[in-house]
Structures are given as structure tokens and as C-alpha cells.
C-alpha positions in Angstrom: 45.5 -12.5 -12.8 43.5 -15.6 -11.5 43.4 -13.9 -8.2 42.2 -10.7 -9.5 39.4 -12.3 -11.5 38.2 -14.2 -8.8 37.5 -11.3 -6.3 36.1 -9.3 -8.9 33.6 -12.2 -9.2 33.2 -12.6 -5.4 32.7 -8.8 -5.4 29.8 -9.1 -8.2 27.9 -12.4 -5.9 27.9 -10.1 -2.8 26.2 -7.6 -4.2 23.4 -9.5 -5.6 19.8 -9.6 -4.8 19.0 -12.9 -5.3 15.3 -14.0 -6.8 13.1 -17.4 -5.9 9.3 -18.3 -6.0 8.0 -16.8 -9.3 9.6 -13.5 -9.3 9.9 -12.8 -5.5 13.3 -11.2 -4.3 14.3 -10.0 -1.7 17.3 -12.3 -0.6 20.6 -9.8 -0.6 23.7 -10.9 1.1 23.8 -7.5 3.0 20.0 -8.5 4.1 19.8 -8.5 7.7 17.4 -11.4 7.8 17.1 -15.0 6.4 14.7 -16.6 4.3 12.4 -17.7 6.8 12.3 -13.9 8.1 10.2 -12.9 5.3 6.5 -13.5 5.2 5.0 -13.5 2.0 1.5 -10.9 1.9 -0.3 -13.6 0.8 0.2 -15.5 3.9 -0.5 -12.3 6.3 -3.7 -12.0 4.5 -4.8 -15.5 5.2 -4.0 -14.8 8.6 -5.8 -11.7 8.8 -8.9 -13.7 7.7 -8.2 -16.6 9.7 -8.4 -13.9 12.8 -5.1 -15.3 14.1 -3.7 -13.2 17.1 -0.8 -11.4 15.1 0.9 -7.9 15.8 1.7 -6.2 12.7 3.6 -2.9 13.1 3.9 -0.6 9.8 7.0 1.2 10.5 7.2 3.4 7.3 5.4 6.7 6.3 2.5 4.0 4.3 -1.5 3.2 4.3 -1.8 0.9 7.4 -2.7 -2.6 7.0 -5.9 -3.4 8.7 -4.9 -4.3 12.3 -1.3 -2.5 11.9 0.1 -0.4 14.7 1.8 2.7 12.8 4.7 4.2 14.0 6.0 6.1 11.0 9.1 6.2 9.5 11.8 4.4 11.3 14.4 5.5 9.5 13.7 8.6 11.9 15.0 7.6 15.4 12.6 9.3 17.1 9.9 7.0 15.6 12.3 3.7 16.3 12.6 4.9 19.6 8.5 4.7 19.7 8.3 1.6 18.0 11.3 0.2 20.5 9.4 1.6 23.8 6.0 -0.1 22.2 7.9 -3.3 22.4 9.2 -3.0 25.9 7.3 -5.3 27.7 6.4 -7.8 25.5 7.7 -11.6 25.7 10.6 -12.0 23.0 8.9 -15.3 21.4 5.9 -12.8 20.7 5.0 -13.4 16.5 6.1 -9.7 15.2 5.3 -8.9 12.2 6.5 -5.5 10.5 6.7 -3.5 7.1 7.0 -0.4 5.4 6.4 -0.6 1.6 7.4 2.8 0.7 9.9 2.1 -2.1 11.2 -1.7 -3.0 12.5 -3.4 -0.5 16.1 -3.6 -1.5 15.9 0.2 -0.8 14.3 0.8 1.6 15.6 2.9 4.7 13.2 1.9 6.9 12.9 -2.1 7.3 17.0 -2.2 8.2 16.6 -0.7 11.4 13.6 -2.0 12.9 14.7 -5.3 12.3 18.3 -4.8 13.7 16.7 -3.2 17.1 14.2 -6.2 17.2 17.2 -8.5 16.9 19.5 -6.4 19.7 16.0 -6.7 22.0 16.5 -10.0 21.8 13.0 -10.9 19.5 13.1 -14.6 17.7 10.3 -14.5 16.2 9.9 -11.4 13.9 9.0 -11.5 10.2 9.6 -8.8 7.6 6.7 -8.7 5.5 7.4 -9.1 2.0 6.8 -5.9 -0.5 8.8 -6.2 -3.2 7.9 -3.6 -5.3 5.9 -1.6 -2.9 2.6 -1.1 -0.5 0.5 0.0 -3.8 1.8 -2.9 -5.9 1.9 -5.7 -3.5 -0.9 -5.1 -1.2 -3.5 -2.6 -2.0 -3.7 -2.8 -5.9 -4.3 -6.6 -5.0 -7.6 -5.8 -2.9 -5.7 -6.9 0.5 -7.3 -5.4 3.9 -6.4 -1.7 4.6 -7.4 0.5 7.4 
């Protein structure tokens, strides 16, 4: 019975979303990426203003962040396939920075993929941006730069 409890337990912890830093998410053990994947949009905004040399890639079917690159949805492979061509040539330790923001992000079918193909290209420095909720919410309802 022990044994029974205690995988029903482990079953219930792996599928968790886990929640830090005032009500963020998006830490789920299924979660491709780690912590220090995710880039919170407050940072990316100070960056924006800061004119740092960033590339920002809005791989969902969302308003475009002011200096984002869309590629639609790339839960549709012919728009990963853009997104991966795009890519191509550029060095793997480029600063990638990509969202979608179309639903929350525990849900979403776009942010899986494009991160898995940047990880198979062999990227190491690629950030998810962090949307929580979604674009509306955690971006443009807050006055953040939009195309």
C-alpha cells in the first residue's frame, strides 16, 4: 500500500507547474527548458530601451514585439521550418530570444517546438520569453513596445 501511495504522489509532483517570484510560473517538469531559459518581459523591455543588440523572434500567430522577427505559428512546421532556415547561418552562442503569448504558457503549442529545434541546432544561448498569462496580459496591457 506504501508503494502505491508513494507513486501516486510522485505522479501528482510531475505533473506540477511549479510557481516562484511573486506569482510567476512557468517551471513544469515536462518544461523543456530550465530556469535560467526564461527571460522575464520586464528584463526584455529594459533591453529594448537600453538598445542592446538582441534577436527576438515571435514564433506564434501574436502582435510583434517592437524589433521581433515574426514567423507565425510554429506549431505549423512549415513556419518552424522558416524560423529554422532564418537561423541557419548564425553562430550558436548568438543571444536568441523567442515567444509566442497566444494562450498561457503551460499550453501553449507553439514555444515547445521552437525551443526543442534551437536546442537540436545546437543554440546555447536561447531564452523563452516569459508570458504567463498571455501577450495582452503580460506585455501590451502593461504599455511594453509593440510594432
Amino acid at each position: 500500500m506504501l508503494r502505491k501511495a508513494g507513486l501516486i504522489s510522485l505522479m501528482v509532483i510531475a505533473n506540477c507547474t511549479f510557481t516562484y517570484a511573486q506569482g510567476r510560473s512557468i517551471l513544469s517538469l515536462n518544461d523543456p527548458w530550465k530556469a535560467g531559459q526564461l527571460l522575464p518581459a520586464e528584463q526584455l523591455v529594459s533591453m529594448i530601451k537600453k538598445g542592446e543588440k538582441i534577436q527576438i523572434y515571435n514564433i506564434g500567430p501574436v502582435a510583434n514585439i517592437k524589433g521581433a522577427v515574426s514567423f507565425g505559428a510554429a506549431s505549423e512546421a512549415k513556419n518552424l521550418e522558416k524560423f529554422k532556415l532564418s537561423l541557419k547561418n548564425k553562430p550558436r552562442n548568438q543571444r536568441i530570444v523567442f515567444y509566442c503569448g497566444c494562450c498561457p504558457m503551460n499550453k501553449c503549442p507553439n514555444i515547445r517546438p521552437a525551443f526543442k529545434m534551437l536546442q537540436q541546432m545546437n543554440f546555447t544561448n536561447m531564452q523563452v520569453l516569459e508570458l504567463p498569462t498571455n501577450i495582452r496580459v503580460d506585455w501590451i496591457n502593461k504599455g511594453y513596445p509593440i510594432d
